[in-house]
C-alpha positions in Angstrom: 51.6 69.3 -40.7 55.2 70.2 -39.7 56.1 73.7 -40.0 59.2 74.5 -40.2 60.6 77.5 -37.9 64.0 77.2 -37.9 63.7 75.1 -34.2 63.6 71.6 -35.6 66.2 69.3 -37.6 64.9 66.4 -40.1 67.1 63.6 -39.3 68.2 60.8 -41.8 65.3 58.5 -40.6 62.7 61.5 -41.4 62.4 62.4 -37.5 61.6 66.0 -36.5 64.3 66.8 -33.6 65.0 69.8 -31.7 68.6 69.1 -29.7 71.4 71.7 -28.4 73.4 72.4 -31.5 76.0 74.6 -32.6 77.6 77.9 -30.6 77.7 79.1 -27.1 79.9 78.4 -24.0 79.3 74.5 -22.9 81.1 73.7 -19.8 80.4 69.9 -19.9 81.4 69.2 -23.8 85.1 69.3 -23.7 87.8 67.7 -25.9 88.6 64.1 -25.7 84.9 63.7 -24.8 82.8 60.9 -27.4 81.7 62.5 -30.2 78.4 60.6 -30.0 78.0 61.3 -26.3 75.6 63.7 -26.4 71.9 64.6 -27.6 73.1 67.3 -29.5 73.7 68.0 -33.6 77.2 69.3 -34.2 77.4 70.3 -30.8 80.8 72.2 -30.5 83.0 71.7 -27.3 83.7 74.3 -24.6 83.9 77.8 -26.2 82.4 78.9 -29.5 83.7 82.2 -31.2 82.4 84.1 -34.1 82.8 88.1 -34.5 79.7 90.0 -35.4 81.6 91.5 -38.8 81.4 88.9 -41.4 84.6 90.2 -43.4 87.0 89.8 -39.7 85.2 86.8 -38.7 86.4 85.1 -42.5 89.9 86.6 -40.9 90.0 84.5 -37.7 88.7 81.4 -39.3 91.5 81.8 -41.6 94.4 83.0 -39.3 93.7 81.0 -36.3 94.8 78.1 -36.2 94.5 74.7 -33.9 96.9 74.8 -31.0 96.9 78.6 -31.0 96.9 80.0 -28.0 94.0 82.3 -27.2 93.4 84.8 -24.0 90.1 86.2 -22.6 90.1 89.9 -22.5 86.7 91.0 -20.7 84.8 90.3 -18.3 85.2 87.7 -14.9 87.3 85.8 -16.9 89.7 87.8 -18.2 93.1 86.6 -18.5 92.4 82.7 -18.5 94.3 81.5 -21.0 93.0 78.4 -23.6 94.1 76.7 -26.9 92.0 76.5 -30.5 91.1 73.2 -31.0 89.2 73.1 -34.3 87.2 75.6 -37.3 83.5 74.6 -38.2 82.4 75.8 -41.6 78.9 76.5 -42.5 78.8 78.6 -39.1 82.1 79.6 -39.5 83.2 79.3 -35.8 86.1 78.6 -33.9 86.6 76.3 -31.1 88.4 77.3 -28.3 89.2 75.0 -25.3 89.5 76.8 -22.0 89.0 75.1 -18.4 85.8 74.6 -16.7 86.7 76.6 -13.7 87.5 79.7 -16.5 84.3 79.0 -18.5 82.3 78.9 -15.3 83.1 82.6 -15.4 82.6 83.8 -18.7 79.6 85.2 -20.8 78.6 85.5 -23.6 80.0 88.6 -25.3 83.4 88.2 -23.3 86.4 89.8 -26.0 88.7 86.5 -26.5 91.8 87.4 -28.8 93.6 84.8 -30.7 97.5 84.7 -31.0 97.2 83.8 -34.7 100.3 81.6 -35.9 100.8 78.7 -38.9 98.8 80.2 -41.8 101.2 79.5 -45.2 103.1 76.9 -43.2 105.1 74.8 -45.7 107.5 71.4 -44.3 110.3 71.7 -46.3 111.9 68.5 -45.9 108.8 66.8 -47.3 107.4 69.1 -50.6 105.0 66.5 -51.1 103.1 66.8 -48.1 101.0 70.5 -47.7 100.3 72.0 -44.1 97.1 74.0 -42.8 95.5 75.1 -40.3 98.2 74.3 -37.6 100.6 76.2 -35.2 103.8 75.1 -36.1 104.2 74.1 -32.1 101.8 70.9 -32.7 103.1 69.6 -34.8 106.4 69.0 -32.5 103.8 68.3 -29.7 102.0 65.5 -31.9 105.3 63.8 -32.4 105.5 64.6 -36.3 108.3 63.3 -38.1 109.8 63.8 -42.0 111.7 60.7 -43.0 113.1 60.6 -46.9 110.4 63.2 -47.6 107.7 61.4 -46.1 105.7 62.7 -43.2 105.1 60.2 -40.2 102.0 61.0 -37.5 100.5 59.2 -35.3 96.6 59.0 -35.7 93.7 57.6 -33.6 91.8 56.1 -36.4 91.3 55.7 -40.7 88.8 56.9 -42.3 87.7 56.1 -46.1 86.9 59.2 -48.2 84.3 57.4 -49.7 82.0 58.4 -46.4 82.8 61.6 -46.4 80.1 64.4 -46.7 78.7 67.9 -46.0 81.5 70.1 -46.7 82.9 68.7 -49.9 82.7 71.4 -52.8 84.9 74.0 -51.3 87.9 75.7 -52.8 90.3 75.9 -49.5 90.8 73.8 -46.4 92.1 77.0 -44.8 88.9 77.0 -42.8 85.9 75.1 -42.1 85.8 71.5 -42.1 83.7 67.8 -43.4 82.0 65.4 -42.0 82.6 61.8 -41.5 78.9 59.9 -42.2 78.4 57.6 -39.5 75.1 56.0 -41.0 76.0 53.2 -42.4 76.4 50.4 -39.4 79.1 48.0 -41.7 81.1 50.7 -42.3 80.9 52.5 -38.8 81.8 49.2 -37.1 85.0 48.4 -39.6 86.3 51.5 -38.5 84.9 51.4 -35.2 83.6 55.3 -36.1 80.8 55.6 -33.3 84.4 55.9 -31.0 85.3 58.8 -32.3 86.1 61.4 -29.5 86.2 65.0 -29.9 89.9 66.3 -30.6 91.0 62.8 -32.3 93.4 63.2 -34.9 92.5 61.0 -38.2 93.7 59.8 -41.1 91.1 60.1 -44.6 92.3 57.7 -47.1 91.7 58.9 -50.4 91.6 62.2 -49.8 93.5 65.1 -51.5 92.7 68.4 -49.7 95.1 70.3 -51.6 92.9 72.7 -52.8 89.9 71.7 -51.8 88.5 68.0 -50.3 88.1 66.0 -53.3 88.5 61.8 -53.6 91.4 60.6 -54.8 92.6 57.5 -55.2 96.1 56.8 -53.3 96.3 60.3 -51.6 95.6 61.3 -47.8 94.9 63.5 -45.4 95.1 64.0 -41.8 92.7 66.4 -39.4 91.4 67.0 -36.1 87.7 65.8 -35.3 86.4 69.4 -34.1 83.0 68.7 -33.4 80.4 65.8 -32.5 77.7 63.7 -34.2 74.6 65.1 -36.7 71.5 63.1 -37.3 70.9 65.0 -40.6 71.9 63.1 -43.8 75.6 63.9 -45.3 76.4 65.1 -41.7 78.4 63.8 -38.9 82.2 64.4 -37.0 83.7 67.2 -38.9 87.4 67.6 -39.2 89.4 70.5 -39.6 92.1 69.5 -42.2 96.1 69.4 -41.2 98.1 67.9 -43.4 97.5 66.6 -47.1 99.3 64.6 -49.5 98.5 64.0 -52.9 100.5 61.1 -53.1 100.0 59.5 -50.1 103.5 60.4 -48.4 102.2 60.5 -45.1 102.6 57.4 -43.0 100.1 57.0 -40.1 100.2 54.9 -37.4 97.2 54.1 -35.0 97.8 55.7 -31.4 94.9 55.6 -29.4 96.1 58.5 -27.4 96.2 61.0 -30.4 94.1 63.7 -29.6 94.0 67.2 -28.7 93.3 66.5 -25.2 97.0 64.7 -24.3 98.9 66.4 -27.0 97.7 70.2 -25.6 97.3 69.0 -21.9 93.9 70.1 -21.8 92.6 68.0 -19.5 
């Protein structure tokens, strides 16, 4: 018999895994890599922060936001400068994308400090449509655009709502994120989901993340896949929310180049 020690994962097909996973400093997962690349489980790219104090760690998941720009402080590396690129719930981290030649010098324990911007961002020119988790700069780097009160963005790929899973239930998008399932081989083929990359921004149709990530019918929302595959069932991609609209006023158009790694120049 199995017993369970905290090592091992039960994936969807009952199999006992153990695989990298979440955290840490990893030099070869970087944004605008495949999501499904890797034998990992939510494997995070590049650099993983989380302080040690529970109360300022629920700050800077809910101040920092993606495109933020964020500076080592200690150690070898100190000075190199990266960008957030995503917020994990459940582990509460966030993602920070710095070079390889700068993570090649870090540690674990180096003091990163974020330059927190875009928390209570509102688009005026389109009330309809509601903001998170963004510095206001990416959204002029993505190419955003109001027209008549509707919001146009390009996107890499749709996503129905219907597939969405672990991560549903909470009360705020300010943080965190939700997984796309991937299990289902119809659906992942229609929207060509095992594609996915690491930094892609998406489009979930029939989603309200207003206040919260609920299913609705004719509403929208657009995030930032901000970390890779999971073999464990309701898991998968998670993405960090950026822009929701209960009544659908956002416009997408598919651009395969939307993702972090062009828009920021990370790579």
């Amino acid at each position: 018999m199995l017993i369970n020690t905290g090592l091992y994962e039960v994936s969807f097909e009952g199999q006992p895994l153990i695989v990298p996973s979440v955290g840490g400093i990893t030099p070869n997962v970087r944004v605008g890599d495949s999501a499904f690349a890797f034998m990992a489980d939510h494997i995070e790219p590049a650099v993983s922060v989380r302080h040690p104090d529970d109360r300022q760690n629920t700050a800077l998941n809910t101040l920092a936001c993606i495109g933020n720009e964020a500076i080592v402080l200690t150690g070898e590396a100190k000075g190199g400068c990266g960008w957030v690129t995503g917020k994990h719930g459940g582990v509460e981290h966030v993602m920070i994308d710095f070079s390889t030649e700068i993570m090649r010098k870090m540690a674990i324990g180096d003091k990163i400090q974020v330059w927190a911007c875009g928390l209570g961002m509102r688009l005026l020119d389109a009330p309809g449509v509601k903001a998170f988790n963004a510095d206001p700069d990416l959204f002029h780097r993505m190419g955003l655009d109001v027209k008549g009160g509707r919001v146009q963005v390009r996107v890499a790929r749709t996503v129905p709502a219907a597939i969405m899973g672990s991560g549903l239930g909470r009360a705020t998008v300010v943080r965190g994120d939700y997984d796309i399932q991937t299990f289902d081989d119809t659906m992942a083929e229609q929207y060509g989901l095992r594609e996915l990359r690491l930094g892609d921004v998406v489009a979930i149709v029939d989603a309200d993340n207003s206040y919260g990530r609920i299913y609705r019918g004719g509403a929208i929302s657009v995030g930032v896949v901000v970390h890779g595959r999971s073999f464990v069932a309701g898991h998968g991609p998670g993405v960090t929310t950026l822009l929701t609209s209960t009544k659908g006023e956002i416009d997408v158009e598919v651009d395969p180049d939307a993702n972090l790694a062009k828009i920021l120049k990370l790579r």
